[in-house]
N, C-alpha and C positions, 0 to 999 in steps of 0.2 A: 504494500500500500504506500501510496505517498505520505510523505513525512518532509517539514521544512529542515532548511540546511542549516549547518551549525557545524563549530569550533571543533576537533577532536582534540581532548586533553591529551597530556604526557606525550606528543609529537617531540619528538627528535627537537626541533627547530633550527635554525639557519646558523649552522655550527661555523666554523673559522675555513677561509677558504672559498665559500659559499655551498659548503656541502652539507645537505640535512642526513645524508645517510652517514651510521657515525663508520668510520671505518675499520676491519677487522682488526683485532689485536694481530702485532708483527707487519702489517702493514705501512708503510712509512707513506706520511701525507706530502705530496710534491705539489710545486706550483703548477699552474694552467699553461701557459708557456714553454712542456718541454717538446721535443719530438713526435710525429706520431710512430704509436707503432701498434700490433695486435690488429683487431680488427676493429676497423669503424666503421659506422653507419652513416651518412650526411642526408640530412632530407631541408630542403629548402626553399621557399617562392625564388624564382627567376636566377635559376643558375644557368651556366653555358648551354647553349644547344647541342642536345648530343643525341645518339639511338639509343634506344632500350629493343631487348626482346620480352613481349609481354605473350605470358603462359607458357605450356609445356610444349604445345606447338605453333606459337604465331611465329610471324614473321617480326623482322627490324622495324620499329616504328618512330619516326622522325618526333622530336621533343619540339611541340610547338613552341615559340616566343617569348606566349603569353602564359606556358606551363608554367610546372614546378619540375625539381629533381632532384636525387639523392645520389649516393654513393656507398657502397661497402666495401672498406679499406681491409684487405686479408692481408696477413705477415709473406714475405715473399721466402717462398723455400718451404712451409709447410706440409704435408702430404696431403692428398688427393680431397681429404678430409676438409679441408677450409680451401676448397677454390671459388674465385666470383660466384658471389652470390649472383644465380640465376636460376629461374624456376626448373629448370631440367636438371639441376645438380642436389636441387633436393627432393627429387623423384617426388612433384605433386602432382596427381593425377588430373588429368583436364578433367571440367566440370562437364564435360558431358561422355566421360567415360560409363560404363555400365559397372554399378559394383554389384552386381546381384551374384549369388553362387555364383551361378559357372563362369561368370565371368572375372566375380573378383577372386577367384577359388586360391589363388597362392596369396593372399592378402589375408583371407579367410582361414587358411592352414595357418598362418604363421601366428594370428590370436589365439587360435587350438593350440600350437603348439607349446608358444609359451605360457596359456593358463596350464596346459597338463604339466610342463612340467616345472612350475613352482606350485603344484595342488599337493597339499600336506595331508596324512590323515587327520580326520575329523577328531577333534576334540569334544568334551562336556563343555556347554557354554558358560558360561559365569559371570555375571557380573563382581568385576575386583571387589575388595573390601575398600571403605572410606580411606583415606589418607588424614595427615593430621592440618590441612589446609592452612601450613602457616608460606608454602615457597612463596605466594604473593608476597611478602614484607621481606624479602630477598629480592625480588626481583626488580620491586619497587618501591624504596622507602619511605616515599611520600603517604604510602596506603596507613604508614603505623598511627600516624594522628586520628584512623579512622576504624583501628583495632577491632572496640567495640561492635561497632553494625557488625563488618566481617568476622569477628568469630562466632556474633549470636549466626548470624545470617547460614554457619559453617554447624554452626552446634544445630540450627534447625534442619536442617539438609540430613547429618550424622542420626539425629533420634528419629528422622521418618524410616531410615533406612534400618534402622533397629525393629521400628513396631512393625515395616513391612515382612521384615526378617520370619518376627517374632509370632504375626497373625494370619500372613500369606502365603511362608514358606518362602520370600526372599523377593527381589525385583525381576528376577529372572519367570519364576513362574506366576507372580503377580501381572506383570506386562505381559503371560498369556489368558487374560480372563474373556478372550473372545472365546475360548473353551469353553468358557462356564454359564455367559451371558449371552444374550438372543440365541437362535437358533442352532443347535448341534445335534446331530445322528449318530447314534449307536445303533448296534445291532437289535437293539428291540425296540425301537422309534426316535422320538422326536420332543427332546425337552426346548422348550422356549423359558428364557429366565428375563426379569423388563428391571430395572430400578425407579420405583416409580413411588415413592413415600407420601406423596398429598395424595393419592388415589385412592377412594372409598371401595372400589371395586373395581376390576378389572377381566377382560375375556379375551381371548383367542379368535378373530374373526376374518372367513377368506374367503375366495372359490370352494375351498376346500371342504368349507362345512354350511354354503350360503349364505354366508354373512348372518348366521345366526351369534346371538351374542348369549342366549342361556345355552348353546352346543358344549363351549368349554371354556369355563370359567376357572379364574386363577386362585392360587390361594398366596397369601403373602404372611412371609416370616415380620422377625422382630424388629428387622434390618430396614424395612419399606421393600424391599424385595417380594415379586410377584413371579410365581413358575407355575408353571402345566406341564406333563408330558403326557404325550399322545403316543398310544401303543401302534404296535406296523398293523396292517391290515389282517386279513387272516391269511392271503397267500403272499403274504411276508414284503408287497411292497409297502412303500415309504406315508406317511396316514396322510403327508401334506404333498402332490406331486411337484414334481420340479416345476420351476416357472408359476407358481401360483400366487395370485396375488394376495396380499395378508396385513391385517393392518391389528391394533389394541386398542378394543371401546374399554373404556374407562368413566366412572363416574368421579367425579373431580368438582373441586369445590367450585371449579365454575361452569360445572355444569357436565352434561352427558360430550367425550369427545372423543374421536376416534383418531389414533394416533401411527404414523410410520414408525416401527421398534425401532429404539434409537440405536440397536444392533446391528443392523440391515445394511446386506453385501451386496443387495442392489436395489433400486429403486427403479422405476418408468413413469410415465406420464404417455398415458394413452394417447390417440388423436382425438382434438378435437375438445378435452377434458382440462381444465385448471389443477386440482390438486395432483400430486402424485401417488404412488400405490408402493407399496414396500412389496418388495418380490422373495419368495423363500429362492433360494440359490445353492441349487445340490445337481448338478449334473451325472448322469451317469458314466463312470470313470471313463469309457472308451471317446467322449465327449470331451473331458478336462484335458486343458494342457498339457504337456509335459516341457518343459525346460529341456535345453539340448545342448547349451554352452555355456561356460562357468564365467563366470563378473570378472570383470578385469580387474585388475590391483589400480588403487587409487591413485595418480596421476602427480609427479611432483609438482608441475603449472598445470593448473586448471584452465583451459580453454573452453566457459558455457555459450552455448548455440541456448538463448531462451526459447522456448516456441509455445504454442500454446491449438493443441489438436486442432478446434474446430472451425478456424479460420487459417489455416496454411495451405489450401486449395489454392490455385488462380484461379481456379470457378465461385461465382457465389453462392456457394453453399455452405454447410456443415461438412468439414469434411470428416472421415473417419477414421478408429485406430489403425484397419487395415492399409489404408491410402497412405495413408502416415509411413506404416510400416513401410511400404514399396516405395514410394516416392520421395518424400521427406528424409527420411538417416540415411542415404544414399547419398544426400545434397551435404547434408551436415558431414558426413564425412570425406568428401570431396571439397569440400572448403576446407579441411586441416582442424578443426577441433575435435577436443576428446573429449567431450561433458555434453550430455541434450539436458537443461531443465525445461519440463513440462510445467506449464500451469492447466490449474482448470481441472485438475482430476475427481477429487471428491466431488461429489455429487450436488448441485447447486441448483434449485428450481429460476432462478433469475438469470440465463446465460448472458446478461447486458452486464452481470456482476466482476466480471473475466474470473469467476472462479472463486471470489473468497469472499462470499455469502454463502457459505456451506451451509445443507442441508441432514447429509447423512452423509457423515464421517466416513465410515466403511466403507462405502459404496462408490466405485468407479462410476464418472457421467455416465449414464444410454444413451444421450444423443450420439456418443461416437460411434459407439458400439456396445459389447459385450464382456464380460472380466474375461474371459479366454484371449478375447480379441487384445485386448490391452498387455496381456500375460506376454503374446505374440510378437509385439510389438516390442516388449523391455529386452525379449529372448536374440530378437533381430539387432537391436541396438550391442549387447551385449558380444554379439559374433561379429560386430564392423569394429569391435573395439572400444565403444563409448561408454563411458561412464554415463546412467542414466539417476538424475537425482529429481524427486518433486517437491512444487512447491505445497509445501505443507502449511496448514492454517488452524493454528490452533491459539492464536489471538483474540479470536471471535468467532460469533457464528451467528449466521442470519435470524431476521429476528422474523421470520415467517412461523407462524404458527402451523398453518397446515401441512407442511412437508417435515419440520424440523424442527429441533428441540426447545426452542422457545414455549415456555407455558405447556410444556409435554404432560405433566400431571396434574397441569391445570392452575398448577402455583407459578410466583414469578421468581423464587428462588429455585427452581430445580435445575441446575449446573451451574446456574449465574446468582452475582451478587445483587441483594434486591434493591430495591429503587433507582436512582441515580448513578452509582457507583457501578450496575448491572448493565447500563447503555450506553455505547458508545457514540454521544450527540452529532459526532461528525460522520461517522460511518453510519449509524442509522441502522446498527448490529444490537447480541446481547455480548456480554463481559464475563467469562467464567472466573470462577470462585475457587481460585486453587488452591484454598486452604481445604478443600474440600476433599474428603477421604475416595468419594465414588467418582469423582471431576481427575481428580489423580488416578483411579483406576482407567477408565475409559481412555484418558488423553494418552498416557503409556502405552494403553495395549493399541490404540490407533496407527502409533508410531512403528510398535513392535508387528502389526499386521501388515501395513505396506512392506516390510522391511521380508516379511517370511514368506508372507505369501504372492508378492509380487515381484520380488527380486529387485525392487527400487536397490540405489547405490548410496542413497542420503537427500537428503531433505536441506531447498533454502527453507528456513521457516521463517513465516510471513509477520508484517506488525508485531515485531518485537520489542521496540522501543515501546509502544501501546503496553503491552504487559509489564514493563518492567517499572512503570512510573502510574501512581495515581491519575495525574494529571496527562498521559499517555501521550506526552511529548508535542503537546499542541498548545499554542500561544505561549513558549516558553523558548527561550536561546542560552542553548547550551554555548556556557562560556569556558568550560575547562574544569570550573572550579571543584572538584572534589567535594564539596558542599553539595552538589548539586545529584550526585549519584548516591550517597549514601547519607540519607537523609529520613525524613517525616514521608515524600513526596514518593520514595521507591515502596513497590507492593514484593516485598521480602517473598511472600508466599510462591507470588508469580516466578521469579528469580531463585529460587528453592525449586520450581517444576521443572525452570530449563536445567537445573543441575544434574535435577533426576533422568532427564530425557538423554542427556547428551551422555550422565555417565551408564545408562542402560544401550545407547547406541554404541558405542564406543567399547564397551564391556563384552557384547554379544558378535556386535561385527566392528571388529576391529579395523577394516578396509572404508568402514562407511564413513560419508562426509557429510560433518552440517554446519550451515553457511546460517548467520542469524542476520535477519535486518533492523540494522539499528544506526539511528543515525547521532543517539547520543555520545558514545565513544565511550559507553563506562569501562571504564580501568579493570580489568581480570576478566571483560569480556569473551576473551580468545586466550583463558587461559584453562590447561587442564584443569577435571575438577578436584582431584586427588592434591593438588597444589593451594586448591583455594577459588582457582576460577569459575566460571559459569561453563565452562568447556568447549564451548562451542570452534571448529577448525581453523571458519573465517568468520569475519563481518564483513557484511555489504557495508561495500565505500560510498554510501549515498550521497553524502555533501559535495563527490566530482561535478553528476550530473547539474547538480543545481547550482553550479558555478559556471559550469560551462555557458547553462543559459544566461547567466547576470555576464558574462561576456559578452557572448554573442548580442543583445542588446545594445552594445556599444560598438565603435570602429574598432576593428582590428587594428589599426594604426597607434590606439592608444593603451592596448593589452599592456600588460606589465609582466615582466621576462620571471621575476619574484614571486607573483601573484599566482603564476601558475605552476612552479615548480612547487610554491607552499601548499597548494592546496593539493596538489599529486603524492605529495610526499608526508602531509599531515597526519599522519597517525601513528598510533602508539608502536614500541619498537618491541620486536620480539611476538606479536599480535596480527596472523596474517589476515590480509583482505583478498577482497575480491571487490576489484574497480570496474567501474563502466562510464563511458560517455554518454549516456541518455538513457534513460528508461522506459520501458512498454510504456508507462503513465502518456509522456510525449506524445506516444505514438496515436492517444483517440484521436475524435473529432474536438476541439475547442483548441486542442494544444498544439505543439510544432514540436517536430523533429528537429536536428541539428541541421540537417540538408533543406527542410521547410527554413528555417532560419537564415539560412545562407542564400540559398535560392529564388525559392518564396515559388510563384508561378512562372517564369522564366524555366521551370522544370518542365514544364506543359509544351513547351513550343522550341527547345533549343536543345535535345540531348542527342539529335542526330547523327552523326558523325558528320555525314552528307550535306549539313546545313550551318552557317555561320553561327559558333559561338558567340555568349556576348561575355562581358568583363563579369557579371555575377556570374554566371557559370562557371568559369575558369577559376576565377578566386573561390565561388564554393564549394568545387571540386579540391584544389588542392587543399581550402581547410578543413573538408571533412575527412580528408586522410591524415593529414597532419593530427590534428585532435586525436582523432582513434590512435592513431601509434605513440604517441607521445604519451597516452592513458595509457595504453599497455603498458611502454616502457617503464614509466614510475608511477602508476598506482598501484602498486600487490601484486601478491604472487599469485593473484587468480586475472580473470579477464571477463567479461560478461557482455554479449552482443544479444538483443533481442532481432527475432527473425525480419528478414528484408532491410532492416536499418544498415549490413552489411554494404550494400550498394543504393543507398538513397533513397528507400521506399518513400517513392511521390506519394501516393494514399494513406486519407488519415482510416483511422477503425472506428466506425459507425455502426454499432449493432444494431440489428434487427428492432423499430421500435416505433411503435405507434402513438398518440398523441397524448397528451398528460396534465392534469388541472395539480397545477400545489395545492396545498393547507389553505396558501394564501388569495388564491385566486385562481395566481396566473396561469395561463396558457401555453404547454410547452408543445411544437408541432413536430410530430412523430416521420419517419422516411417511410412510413407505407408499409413497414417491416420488410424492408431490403436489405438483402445482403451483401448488394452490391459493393458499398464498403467493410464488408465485412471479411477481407480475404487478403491474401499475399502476393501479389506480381511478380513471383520467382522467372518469369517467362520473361520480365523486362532485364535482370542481370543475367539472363544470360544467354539476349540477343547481342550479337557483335556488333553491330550494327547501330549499337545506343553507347552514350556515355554511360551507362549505368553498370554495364559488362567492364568497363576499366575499373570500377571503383570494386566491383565485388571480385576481379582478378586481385587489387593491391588486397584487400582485407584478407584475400586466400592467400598471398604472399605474404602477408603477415604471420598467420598463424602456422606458416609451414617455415616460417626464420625463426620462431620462437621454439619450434618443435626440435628446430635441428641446433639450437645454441643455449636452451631453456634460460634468457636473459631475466625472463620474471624471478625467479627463485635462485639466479647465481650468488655467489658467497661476497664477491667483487662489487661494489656500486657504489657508484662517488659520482658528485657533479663539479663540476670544476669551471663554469660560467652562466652566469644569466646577465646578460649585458643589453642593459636596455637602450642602449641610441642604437647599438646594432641591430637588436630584436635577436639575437643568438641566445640558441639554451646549449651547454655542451653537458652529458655527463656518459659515464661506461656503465656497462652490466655487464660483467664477464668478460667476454674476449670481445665485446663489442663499444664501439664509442660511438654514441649517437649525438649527431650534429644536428639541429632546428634554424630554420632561419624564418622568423616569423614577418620578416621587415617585407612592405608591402611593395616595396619598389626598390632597391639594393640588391645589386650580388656581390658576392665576395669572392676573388681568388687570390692564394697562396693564403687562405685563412687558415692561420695556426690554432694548432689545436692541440690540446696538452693530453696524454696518456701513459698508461704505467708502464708499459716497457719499451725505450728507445730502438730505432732499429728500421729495414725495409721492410716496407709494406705495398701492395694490392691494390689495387682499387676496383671492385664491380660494382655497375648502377642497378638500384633502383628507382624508377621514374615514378614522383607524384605526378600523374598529367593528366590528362580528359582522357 
């Protein structure tokens, strides 16, 4: 969700030299001025005219005038290993290669080969025992003034995992209580269990029995727990058959209500029908999936492709998990990234919501498809090599009565906090209550059921800052101060949950990754929990994008060389991210992309090749390459593109959506429920024939330089210029030294450039150009 931008505390800051990154111990810090040598990068507005060769197989293509261009400086004498960078020497497959079996079959073998052989045998899973959570006041001693919060905060974390211990049998088979609760088959039928504590009475109602409600009534322990089991038939099939629809009439203090189990591993929405129908989901084994290829080991730079299922069609429609499967992780993987994050997967009756107005937790959308079909789709991902992670929402949850757990028993506390504190006034959601024993059950085993039974890779989890603060990070600027995280204003409980989630993911799959969004920057955020931290791998770099825009807003001419290196480089040290230039949010209808930004409509009438450029195009062409790699290069060891942003998606995302009166009156006028913006123009990146095909050639030449020199996560990084009369940004990662020239009308040559080991060097281009 979106969140305002803001300060990240404990950043590095603008060390001596002009280096924010501090530099390794044994390291000796040199001035900017000595020789080049290693490998450099130069990317620049209006350097000399030169050729490039763009893709794996174009031809020589002349550097317009009015381009831009770069350069990669190799050590001269190296082996084969570091020659000119160019797209053929780091074998990136052209985007309209086939990677399907047979045809990517030796690409295909070689993720078989090496999942089989680093495959251990299987272990008892376990989650570790607590740690004594003091490393934070080592790593950080600013935290000891704040002792207090963090060791209650540590001691609250250490006694849930004792009573879990102690009542559940441990976190390990506590985070399995989908075992226990809604629907599970044994060989003699069919127990249904509901947590449903305000409910006066409760029944079992389907196809299956006519929607009678005295058929099978529940009986309910001391707990508010309500179970039935239903014996097999008499020739031993199942009492409920597959695909049936099934929902819980309940007598409730506001009245008689019929409810989707909040258990429920799928849900539909008939045609034609408003509410949805909870579906019992038991296939008959020759039916279910089976998994065919093992998870890749987790990635040391995360390269995510965002996508989100039901608009990555170029047609306007819904597309599906299967399309997905064959079309879509075919493209992601021919663009060079190792990470797909989906949004949108739990089940949401509002598809305008992009996904995190959840309904039923458990449940995979139906509009794409089916849980088999989605099963198909992770198994597909999984054999191209990608890490597959979802975006998970456990922030909030829709505040739809009919489909989803709001007011489920009829009360306004049931998972959520009640009154005020229970609604999220800007989202328009309900607020779970994580101090809550059954709200900690559920939201664990939610976590722990995508993770087993769908083979997900990890979880961004969504509105995080939202959980972690009363006041959930709105109308408030985080300034740094340490005051501001551990305070009155944080919800300990909520920050206690991500402890438990992150140390039960990490404990069980040790391979798995979670990214938390938050854009406050609390200090032990992205620290083990065993240490003291919250655990979580990464944090989303949210304050890049919404600097980027308070940029772009002004000339480029008056960027500030500091402005953007601090904000790239802004965050806590030892605490990885994951950065991005712009986010989905951007991408609806009201907002602007960074190419909207730079462009505007001049994108409509000028990306020809065949037809005269004008001065916006060219300049927003080269600074929408510029930006992206310069994000890559210094924001984190992660990277995050949402789909089509890659090469300029002209189109905003306009869902489906008909006309709408406010509270207040007004009048909102609906597109007719068209889908026509509601899709992806993968077909524009990758006609030749358009400027749009060069931008999403450079993003694929991005992510196949970072593959082949992993410059996000190198041990090496130093900046060693921000020079603002020149507009120069210089610094290295690894064996690379990257040059910026952001000046709108200047080139430079014999511009020196300082790097850590003197000596000959190389030089291959890459060209920022149209």
């Amino acid at each position: 969700m979106a969140a305002p931008a803001s300060a990240v505390p404990g950043a590095t800051g603008l060390r001596g030299g002009g280096a924010p990154f501090p530099v390794p111990s044994g390291v000796r810090r040199r001035r900017a001025e000595l020789p080049t040598s290693r490998a450099a990068l130069l990317f620049g507005r209006r350097f000399p005219r030169s050729a490039v060769r763009v893709g794996g197989s174009g031809g020589r293509v002349p550097l317009r005038a009015a381009g831009t261009s770069g350069e990669v400086m190799i050590p001269e004498g190296e082996s084969d290993g570091s020659v000119p960078f160019e797209s053929d020497d780091l074998q990136v497959p052209a985007l309209d290669d086939e990677l399907s079996t047979e045809a990517g079959a030796s690409d295909v073998e070689g993720v078989k080969r090496v999942a089989e052989e680093s495959a251990v045998e299987e272990k008892p899973r376990v989650v570790p025992p607590t740690g004594d959570g003091q490393k934070i006041f080592q790593m950080d001693p600013m935290l000891q003034g704040y002792k207090y919060h963090l060791e209650y905060r540590y001691s609250l974390y250490r006694r849930l995992r004792s009573d879990i211990d102690q009542y559940e049998g441990g976190l390990e088979a506590f985070s399995r209580s989908y075992e226990k609760f809604g629907f599970n088959r044994s060989a003699e039928g069919v127990t249904y269990r509901e947590w449903a504590p305000g409910a006066h009475s409760a029944a079992l109602v389907g196809d299956f029995n006519n929607w009678n409600p005295n058929a099978d009534r529940m009986s309910r322990n001391e707990f508010g727990v309500w179970e039935i089991f239903l014996p097999n038939n008499a020739d031993g099939s199942s009492p409920i058959p597959h695909g049936s629809r099934v929902k819980v009439r309940m007598e409730t203090p506001s009245g008689i209500k019929d409810s989707i189990p909040a258990w429920i591993k799928y849900s539909v929405q008939a045609p034609g029908e408003i509410p949805y129908n909870g579906v019992y989901y038991d296939p008959p084994e020759e039916e279910k999936y089976v998994f065919k290829h093992p998870q890749p080991k987790r990635p040391k730079s995360l390269r995510i492709y965002e996508t989100h299922v039901g608009m990555s069609s170029p047609e306007p429609k819904i597309n599906t998990y299967v399309n997905f499967r064959d079309e879509v992780l075919p493209r992601i993987k021919n663009l060079g990234y190792n990470a797909v994050q989906i949004m949108a997967i739990q089940e949401h009756a509002y598809y305008g919501s992009f996904g995190y107005h959840v309904t039923n937790f458990f449940a995979p959308s139906s509009r794409f498809g089916t849980p088999e079909e989605l099963k198909s789709l992770i198994d597909r991902a999984h054999e191209l090599g990608l890490v597959v992670l979802m975006d998970v929402v456990h922030s909030h949850a829709s505040n739809n009565t009919l489909d989803g757990l709001n007011g489920f028993d009829g009360t306004d506390t049931h998972y959520f906090h009640s009154g005020s504190r229970g609604h999220h006034w800007m989202w328009d959601s309900r607020l779970f209550n994580y101090g809550n024993w059954e709200v900690l059950r559920f939201l664990l085993s939610n976590a722990r059921w995508w993770l087993e039974e769908y083979k997900f890779d990890g979880f961004r989890f969504d509105g995080v800052t939202s959980m972690m603060y009363t006041h959930h990070g709105l109308q408030v600027a985080f300034t740094g101060n340490y005051n501001e995280y551990f305070g009155f204003a944080t919800d300990v409980d909520a920050v206690v949950y991500l402890m438990l989630v992150n140390a039960l993911i990490h404990g069980l799959y040790p391979e798995a990754i979670t990214i938390g969004e938050d854009v406050s920057g609390m200090p032990t955020f992205a620290t083990h929990v065993q240490d003291g931290g919250v655990g979580f791998d990464y944090r989303l770099h949210m304050a890049v994008p919404d600097k980027w825009i308070e940029l772009l807003k002004q000339s480029d001419e008056s960027w500030k060389m500091g402005d953007i290196v601090h904000m790239l480089t802004n965050r806590r040290w030892s605490e990885k991210c994951v950065t991005y230039a712009e986010s989905h949010d951007q991408a609806l209808v009201g907002d602007k992309t960074i190419a909207f930004w730079l462009m505007d409509k001049d994108m409509y009438d000028f990306m020809a090749l065949d037809r005269p450029s004008t001065p916006s195009i060219d300049r927003g062409i080269a600074l929408h390459k510029m930006i992206r790699l310069i994000t890559m290069g210094l924001g984190g060891e992660g990277y995050l593109n949402f789909m089509g942003n890659e090469f300029g998606h002209p189109e905003w995302i306009d869902f489906p959506r008909g006309p709408q009166v406010l509270p207040n009156g007004k009048s909102i006028p609906g597109n007719n429920n068209s889908y026509d913006k509601c899709r992806r123009r993968f077909d524009l990146g990758d006609a030749n024939y358009l400027r749009y095909h060069g931008m999403q050639e450079f993003d694929r030449a991005m992510q196949s330089l970072e593959e082949k020199y992993g410059f996000m996560t190198s041990d090496h990084q130093y900046i060693s210029r921000k020079h603002e009369e020149d507009k120069m940004i210089v610094f290295e990662k690894g064996d690379l030294v990257f040059v910026f020239n952001f000046h709108c009308s200047n080139s430079y040559f014999d511009y020196r450039v300082g790097c850590l080991k003197p000596g000959k060097y190389k030089i291959s281009a890459i060209f920022i150009q149209k």
